[in-house]
N, C-alpha and C positions, 0 to 999 in steps of 0.2 A: 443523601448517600454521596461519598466523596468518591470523584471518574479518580479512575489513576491510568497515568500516563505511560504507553510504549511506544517503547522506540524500533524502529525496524530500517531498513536501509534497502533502498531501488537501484536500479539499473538503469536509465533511460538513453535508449540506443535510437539510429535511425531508422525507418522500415523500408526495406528496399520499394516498395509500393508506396512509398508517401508515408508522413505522419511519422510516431513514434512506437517503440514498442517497450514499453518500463515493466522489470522485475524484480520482486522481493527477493532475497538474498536468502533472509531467516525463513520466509513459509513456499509453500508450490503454489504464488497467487503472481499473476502474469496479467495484461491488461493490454489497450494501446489507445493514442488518440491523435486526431488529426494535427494537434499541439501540442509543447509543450505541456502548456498549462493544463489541455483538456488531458492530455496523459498521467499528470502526478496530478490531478484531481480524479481520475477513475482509478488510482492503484490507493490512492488512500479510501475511497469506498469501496473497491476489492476485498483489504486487507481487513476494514471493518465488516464485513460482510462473513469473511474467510470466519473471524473469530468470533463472532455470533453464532454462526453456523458450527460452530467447534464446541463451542460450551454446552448451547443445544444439546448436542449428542452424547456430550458428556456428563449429563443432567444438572448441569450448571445455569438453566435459565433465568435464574434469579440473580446470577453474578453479578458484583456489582461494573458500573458502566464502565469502559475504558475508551480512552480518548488514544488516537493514534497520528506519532510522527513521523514521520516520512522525509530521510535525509536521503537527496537522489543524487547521484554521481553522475557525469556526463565528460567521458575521458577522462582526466587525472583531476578537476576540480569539483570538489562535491557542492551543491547546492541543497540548503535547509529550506524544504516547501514547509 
């Protein structure tokens, strides 16, 4: 079975507390991490979580796998994680 690839687009901001706070633009999935890295590596297992959880319910459990990219913005330069 062949993944097919989406595409969705983050936000990653600073947290006034420390850390990061990264969000999806296209779905209501929001995340944070103590890094960078650990940030847009929790909103890409988010967003796959988000759409498993979606087909789920929408008795799509068989669908086939989708693999997911995450272009993250931070100020005016976007970063491809």
């Amino acid at each position: 079975m062949k993944a097919r690839l989406r595409k969705f687009t983050a936000v990653l901001e600073p947290a006034e507390e420390g850390g990061f706070v990264v969000k999806c633009l296209e779905l209501p999935v929001a995340t944070q991490g103590e890094t960078r890295e650990e940030a847009i590596s929790n909103i890409k297992e988010a967003v796959g979580g988000y759409l498993e959880v979606r087909a789920e319910v929408l008795g799509k459990s068989k669908a086939k796998k989708q693999l997911v990219g995450i272009a993250v913005k931070q100020a005016s330069s976007p970063v491809v994680a």
